[in-house]
Backbone as a ProteinNet text record, in pm:
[ID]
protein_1_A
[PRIMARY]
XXXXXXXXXXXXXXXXXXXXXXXXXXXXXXXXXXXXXXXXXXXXXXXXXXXXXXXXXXXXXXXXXXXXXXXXXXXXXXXXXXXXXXXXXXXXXXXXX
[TERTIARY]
8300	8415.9	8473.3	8515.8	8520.5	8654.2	8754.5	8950.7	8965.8	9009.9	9083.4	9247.5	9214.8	9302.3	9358.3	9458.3	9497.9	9372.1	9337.3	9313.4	9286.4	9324.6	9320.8	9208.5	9199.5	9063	9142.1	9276.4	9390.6	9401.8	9315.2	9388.7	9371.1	9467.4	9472.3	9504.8	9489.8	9469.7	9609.3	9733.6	9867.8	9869.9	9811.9	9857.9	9733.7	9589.4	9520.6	9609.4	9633.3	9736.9	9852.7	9911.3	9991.5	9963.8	9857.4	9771.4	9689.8	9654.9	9582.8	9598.6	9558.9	9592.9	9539.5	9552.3	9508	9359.9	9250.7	9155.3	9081.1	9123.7	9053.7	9056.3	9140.1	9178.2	9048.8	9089.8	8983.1	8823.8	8806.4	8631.2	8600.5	8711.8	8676.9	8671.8	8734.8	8733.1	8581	8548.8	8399.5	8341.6	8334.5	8183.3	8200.2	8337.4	8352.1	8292.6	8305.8	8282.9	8379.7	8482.8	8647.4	8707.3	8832.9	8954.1	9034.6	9124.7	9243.3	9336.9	9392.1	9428.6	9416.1	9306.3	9230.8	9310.8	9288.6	9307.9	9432.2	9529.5	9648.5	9713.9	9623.1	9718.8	9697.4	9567.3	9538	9637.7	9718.1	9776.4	9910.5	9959.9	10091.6	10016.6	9989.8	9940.8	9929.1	9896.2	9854	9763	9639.6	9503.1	9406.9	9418	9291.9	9172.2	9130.8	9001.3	8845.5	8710.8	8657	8565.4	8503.3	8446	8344	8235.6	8191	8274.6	8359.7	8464.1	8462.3	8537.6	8616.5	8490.7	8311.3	8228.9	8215.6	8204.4	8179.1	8284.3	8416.9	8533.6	8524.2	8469.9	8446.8	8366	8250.5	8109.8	8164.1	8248.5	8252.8	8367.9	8406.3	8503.6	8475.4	8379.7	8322.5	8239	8194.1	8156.7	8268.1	8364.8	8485.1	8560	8590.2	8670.5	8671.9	8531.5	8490.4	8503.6	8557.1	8575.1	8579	8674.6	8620.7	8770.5	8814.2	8895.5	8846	8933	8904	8862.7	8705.8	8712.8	8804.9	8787.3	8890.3	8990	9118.8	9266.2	9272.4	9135.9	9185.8	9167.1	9077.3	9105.6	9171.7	9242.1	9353.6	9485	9476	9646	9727.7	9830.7	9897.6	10053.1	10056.4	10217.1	10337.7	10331.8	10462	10485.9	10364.5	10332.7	10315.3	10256.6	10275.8	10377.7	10486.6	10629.5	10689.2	10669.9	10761	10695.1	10567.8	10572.2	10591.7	10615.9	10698.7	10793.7	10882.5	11029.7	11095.6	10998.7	10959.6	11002.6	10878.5	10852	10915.2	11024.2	11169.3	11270	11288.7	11405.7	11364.8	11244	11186.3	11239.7	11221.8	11284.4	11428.4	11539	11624.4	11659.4	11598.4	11562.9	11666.6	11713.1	11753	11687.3	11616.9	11585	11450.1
8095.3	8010.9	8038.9	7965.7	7955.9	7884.3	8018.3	7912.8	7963.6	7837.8	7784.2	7858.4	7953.9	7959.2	7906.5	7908.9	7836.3	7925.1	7855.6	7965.8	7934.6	7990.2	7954.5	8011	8001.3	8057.2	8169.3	8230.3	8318.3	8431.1	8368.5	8492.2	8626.6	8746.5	8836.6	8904.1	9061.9	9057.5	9098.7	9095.2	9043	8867.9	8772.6	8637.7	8627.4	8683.7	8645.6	8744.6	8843.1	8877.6	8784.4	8739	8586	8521.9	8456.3	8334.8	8376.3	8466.3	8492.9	8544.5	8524.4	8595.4	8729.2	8815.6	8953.1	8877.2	8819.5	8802.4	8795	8725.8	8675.5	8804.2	8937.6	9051.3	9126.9	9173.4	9226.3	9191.9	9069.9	8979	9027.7	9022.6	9028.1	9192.3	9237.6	9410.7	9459.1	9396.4	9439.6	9411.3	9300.9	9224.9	9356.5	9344.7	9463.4	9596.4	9654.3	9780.4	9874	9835.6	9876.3	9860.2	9881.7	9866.5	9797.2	9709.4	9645.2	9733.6	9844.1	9952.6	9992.4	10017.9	10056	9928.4	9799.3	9692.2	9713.9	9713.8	9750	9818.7	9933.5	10066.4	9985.7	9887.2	9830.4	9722.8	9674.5	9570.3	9630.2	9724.1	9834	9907.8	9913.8	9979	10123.2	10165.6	10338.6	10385.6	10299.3	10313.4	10205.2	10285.6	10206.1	10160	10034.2	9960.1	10051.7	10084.8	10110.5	9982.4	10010.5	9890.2	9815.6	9922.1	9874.4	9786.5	9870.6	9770.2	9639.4	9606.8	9515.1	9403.9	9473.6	9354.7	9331.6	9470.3	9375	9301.2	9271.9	9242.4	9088.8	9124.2	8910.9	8883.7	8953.7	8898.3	8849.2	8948.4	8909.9	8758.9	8750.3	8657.5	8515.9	8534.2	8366.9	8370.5	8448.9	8378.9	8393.9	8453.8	8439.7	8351	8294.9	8188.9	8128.9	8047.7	7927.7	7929.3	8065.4	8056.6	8262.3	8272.9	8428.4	8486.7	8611.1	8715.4	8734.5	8792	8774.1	8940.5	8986.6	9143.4	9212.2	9166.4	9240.2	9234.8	9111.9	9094.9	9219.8	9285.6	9408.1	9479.4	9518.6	9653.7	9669.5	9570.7	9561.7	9535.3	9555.7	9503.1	9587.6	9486.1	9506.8	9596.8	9693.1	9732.4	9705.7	9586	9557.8	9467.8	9405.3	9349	9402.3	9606.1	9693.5	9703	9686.2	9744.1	9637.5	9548	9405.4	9413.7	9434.4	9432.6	9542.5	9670.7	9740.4	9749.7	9712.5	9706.9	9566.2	9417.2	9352.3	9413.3	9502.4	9578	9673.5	9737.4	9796	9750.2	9623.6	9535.3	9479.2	9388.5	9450.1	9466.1	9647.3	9743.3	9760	9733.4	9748.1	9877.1	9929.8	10014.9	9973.4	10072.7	10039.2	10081.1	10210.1	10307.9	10236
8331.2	8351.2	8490	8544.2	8661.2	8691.1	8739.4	8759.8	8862.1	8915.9	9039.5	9064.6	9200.1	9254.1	9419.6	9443.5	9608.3	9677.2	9809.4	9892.3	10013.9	10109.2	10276.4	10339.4	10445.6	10522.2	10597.4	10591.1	10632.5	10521.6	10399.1	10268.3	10361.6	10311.9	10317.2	10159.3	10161.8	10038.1	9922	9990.8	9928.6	9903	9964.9	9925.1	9843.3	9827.4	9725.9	9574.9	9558	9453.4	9423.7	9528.4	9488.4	9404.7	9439.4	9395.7	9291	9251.2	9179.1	9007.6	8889.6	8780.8	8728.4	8610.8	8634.1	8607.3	8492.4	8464	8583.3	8719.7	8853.2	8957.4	8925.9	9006.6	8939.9	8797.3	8738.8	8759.9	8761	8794.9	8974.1	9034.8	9168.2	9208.3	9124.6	9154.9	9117.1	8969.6	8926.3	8986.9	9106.1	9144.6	9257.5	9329.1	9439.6	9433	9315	9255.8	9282.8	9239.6	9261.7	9125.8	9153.4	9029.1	9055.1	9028.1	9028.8	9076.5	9050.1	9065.7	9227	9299.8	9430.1	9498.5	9444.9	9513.1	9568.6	9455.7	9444.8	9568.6	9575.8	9684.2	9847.8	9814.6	9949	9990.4	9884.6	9911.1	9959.2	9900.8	9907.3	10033.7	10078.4	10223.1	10212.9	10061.9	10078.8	10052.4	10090.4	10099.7	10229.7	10299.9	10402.2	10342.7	10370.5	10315.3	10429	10366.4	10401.2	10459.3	10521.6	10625.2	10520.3	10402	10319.3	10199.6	10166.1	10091.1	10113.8	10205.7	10257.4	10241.5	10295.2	10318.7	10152.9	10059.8	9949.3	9898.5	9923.9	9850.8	9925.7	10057.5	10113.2	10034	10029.6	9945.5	9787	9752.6	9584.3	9597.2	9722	9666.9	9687.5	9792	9755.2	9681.3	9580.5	9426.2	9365.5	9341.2	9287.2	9327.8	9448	9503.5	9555.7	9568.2	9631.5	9796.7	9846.7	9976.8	9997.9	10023.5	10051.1	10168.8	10122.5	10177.2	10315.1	10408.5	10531.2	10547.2	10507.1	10580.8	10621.9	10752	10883.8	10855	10789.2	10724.2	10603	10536.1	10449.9	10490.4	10587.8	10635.9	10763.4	10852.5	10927.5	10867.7	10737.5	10713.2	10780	10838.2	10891.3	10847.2	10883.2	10792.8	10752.9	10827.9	10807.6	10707.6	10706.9	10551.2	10419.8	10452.7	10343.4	10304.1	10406.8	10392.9	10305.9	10324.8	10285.9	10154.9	10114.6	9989.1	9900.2	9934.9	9904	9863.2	9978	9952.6	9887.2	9831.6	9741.9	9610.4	9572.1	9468.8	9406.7	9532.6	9479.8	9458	9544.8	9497.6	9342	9291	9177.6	8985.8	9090.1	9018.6	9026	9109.1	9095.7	9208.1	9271.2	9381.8	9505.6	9552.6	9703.1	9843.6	9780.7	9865.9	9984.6
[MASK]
+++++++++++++++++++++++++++++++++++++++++++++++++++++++++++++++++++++++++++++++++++++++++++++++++

């Protein structure tokens, strides 16, 4: 089965978590040979993507998504985009800090 999510030729790998549901995180982590979890710390910026990663996480995603994650956008994320979704994720919670 095969569901449709948005996707740009820009995804990075916070707006594919956007767009995406857990069933389509989970499918794309297995094809990766990752966890949802791993994905996770990459998107929160407290895990650097390895260069292999990143190629299998493009590779798995255009069979997963008709188009494909931008390599270089996961393992260049940028921080300030870690930060924002961070501090997202504490506002959240109810967090100030």
């Amino acid at each position: 089965m095969t569901l449709a999510i948005s996707y740009s030729p820009d995804m990075n790998i916070k707006q594919y978590f956007k767009s995406s549901n857990s069933d389509q995180q989970e499918a794309l982590a297995k094809k990766a040979g990752t966890t949802v979890g791993y994905l996770a710390q990459l998107k929160y910026g407290n895990r650097i993507c390895s260069r292999p990663l990143a190629e299998k996480l493009e590779e798995a995603s255009c069979e997963e998504l008709g188009g494909k994650l931008d390599a270089v956008s996961i393992i260049f994320l940028d921080r300030k985009t870690a930060y924002s979704t961070n501090q997202e994720r504490s506002s959240q919670r109810g967090n100030t800090s």
